[in-house]
C-alpha positions as a LaTeX table, in Angstrom:
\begin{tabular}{lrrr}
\hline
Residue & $x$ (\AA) & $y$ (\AA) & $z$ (\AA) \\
\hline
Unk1 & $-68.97$ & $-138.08$ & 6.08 \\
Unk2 & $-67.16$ & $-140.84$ & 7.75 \\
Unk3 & $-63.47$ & $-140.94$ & 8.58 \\
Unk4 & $-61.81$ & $-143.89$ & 7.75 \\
Unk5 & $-58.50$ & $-144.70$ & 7.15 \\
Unk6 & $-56.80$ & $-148.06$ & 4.44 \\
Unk7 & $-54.46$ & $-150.05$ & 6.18 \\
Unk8 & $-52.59$ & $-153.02$ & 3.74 \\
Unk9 & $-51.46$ & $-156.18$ & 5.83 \\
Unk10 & $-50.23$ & $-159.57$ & 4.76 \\
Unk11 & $-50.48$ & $-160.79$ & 8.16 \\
Unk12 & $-54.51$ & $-160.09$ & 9.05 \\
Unk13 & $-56.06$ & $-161.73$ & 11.65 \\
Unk14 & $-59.42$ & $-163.48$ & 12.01 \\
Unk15 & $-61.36$ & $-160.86$ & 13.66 \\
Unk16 & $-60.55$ & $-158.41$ & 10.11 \\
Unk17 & $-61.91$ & $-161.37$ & 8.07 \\
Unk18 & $-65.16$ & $-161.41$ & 10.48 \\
Unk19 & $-65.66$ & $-158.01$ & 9.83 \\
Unk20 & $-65.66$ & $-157.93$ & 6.08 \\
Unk21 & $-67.73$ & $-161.36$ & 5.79 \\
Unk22 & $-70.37$ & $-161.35$ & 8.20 \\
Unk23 & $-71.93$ & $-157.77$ & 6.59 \\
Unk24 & $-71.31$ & $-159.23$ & 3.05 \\
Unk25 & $-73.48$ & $-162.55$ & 3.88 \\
Unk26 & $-75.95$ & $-160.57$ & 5.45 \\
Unk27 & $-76.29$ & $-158.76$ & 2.44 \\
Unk28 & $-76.19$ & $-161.37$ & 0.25 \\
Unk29 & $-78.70$ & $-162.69$ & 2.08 \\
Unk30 & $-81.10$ & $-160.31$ & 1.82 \\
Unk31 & $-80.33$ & $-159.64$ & $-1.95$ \\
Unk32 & $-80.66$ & $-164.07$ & $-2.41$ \\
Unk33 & $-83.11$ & $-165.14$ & 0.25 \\
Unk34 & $-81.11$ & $-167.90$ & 0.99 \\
Unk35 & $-78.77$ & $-168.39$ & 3.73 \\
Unk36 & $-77.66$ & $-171.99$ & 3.54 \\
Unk37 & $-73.69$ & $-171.85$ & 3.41 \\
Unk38 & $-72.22$ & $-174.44$ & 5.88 \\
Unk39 & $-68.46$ & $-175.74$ & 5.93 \\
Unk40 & $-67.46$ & $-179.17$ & 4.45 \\
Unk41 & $-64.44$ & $-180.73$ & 5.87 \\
Unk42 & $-63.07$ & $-184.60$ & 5.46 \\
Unk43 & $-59.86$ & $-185.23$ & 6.95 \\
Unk44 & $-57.35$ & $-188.22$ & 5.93 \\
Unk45 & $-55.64$ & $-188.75$ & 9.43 \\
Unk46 & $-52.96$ & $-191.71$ & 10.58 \\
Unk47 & $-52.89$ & $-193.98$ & 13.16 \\
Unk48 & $-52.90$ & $-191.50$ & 15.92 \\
Unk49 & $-55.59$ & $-189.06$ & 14.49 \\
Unk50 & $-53.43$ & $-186.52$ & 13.07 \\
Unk51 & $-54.34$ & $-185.27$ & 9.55 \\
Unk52 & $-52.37$ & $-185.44$ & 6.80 \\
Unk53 & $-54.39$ & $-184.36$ & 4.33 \\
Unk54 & $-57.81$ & $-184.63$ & 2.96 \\
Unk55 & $-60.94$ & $-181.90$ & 0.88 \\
Unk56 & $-61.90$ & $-178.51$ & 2.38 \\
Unk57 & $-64.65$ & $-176.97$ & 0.96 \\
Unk58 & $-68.57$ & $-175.51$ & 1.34 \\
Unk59 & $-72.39$ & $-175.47$ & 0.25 \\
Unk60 & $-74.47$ & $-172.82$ & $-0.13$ \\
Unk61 & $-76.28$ & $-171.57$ & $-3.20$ \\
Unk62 & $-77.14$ & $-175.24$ & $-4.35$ \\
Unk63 & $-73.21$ & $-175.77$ & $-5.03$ \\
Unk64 & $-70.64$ & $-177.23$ & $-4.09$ \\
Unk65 & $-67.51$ & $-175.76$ & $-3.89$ \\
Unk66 & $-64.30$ & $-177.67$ & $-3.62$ \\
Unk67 & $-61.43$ & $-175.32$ & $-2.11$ \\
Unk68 & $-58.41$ & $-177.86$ & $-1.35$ \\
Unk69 & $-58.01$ & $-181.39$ & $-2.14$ \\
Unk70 & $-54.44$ & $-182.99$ & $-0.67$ \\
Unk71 & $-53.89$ & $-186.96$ & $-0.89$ \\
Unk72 & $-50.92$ & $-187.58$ & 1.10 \\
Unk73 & $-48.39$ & $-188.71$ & $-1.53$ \\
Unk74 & $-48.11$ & $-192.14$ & 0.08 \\
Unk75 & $-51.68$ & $-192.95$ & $-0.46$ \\
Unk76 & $-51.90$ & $-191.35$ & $-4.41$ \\
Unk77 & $-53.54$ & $-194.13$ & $-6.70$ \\
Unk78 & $-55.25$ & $-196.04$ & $-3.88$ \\
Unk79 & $-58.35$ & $-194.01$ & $-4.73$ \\
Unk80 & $-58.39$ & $-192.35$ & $-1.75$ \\
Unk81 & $-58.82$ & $-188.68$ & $-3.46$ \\
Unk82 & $-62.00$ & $-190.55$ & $-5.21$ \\
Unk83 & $-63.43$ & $-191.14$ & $-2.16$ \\
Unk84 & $-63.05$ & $-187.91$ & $-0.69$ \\
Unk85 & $-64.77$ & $-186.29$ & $-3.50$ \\
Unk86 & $-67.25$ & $-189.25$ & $-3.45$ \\
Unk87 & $-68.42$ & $-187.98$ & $-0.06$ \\
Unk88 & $-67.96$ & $-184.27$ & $-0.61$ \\
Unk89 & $-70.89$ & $-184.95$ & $-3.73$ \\
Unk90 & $-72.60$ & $-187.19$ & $-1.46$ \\
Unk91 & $-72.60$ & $-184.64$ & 1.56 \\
Unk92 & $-73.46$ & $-181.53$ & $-1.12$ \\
Unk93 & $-76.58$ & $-183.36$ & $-2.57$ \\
Unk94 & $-78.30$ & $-184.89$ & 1.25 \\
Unk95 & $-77.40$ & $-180.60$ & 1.67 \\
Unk96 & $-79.71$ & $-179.94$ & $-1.34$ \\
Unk97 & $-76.78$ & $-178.82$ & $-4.06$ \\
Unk98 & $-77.35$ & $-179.61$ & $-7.44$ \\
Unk99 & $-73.82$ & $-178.74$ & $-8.85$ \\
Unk100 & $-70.00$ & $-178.80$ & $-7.91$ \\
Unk101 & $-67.16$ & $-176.49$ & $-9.08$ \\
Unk102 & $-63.42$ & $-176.00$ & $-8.07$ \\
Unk103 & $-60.37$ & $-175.07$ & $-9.64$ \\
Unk104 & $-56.96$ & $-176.68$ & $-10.26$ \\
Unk105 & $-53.63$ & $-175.79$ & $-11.94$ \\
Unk106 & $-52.34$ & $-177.31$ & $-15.11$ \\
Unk107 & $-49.25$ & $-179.06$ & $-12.83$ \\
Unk108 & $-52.25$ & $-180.27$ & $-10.38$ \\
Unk109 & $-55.54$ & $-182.80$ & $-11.23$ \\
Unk110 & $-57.31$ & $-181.42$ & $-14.45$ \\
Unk111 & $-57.63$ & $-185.28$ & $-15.78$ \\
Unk112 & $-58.25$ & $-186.62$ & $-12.51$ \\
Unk113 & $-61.28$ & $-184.39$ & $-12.14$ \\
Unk114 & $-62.08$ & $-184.84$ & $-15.51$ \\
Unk115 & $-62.50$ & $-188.81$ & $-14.45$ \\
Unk116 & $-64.58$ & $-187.86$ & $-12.04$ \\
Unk117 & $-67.29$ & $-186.10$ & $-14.24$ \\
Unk118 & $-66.06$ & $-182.38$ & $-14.32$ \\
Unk119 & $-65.42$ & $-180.28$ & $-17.23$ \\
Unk120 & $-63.51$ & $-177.19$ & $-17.50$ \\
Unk121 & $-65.43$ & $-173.59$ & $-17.66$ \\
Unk122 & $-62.67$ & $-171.30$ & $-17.56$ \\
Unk123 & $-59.29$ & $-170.97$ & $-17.75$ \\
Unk124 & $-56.67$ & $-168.50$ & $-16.65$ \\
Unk125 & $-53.78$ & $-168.04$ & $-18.71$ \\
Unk126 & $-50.51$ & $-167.05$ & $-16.75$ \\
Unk127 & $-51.54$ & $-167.78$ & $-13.44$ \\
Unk128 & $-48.61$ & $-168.44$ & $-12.45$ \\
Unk129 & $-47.09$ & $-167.31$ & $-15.57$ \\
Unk130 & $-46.40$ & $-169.94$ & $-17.95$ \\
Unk131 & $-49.18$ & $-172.12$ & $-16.48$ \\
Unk132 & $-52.87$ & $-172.71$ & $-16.61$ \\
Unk133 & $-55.31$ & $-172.29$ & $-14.04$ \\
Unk134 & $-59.17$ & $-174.59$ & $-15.09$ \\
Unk135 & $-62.52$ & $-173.70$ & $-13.14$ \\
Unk136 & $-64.51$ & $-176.67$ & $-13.39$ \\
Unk137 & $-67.89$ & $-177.80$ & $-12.73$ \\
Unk138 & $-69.86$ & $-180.87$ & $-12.45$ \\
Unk139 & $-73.85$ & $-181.37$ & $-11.96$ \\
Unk140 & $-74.66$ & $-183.91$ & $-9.03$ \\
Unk141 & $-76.40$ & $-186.67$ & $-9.31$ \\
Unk142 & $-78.09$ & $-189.49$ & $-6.51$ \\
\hline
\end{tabular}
């Protein structure tokens, strides 16, 4: 038998990330077939290039998934978080995803993303307590 020992840190570095994802993709990759997950970034920078905000996210699997979404707060309601998840879509289908899913709290976007063609899957109660957390989804179209 192996030896191994369980160390708890709230302060890991990449390297301990690497070392748990790169087996599990190669394993899901041989369970799926598919190995297609790429990193989806568009940044809303000033003047001078440096970003203030703007959608993080991936492909893979024929989704989408949207992980953050930050307008800067001087540039809410100038449609600026439509048109980064205009392009996220856009980028996600010319990738060859047919779908789109994310999550928000109930202080954050629900309606917003609602707008935008999502509807809600899931829900945590609670999370943080007293508040709701949605999982929505959305099926792309050209």
């Amino acid at each position: 038998m192996m030896k191994f020992n369980i160390r708890l840190t709230d302060t890991p570095d990449a390297a301990i990330r690497e070392a748990i994802v790169t087996p599990l993709i190669e394993y899901n990759t041989a369970c799926s077939g598919i190995n297609d997950h790429r990193l989806l970034a568009l940044t809303v920078e000033d003047g001078d290039g440096k970003p203030l905000g703007g959608l993080w996210g991936r492909t893979g699997f024929g989704w989408l998934f949207v992980e953050l979404l930050l307008v800067p707060e001087a540039l809410r309601g100038q449609g600026v978080g439509t048109t980064l998840m205009m392009r996220a879509e856009q980028e996600a289908l010319r990738r060859g995803c047919h779908q789109a899913w994310l999550d928000t709290f109930e202080f954050q976007a629900r309606g917003f993303y609602e707008r935008l063609g999502y509807s809600c899957f899931g829900e945590l109660q609670d999370y943080p307590p007293g508040v709701a957390r949605y999982f929505m989804k959305k099926t792309l179209k050209e």
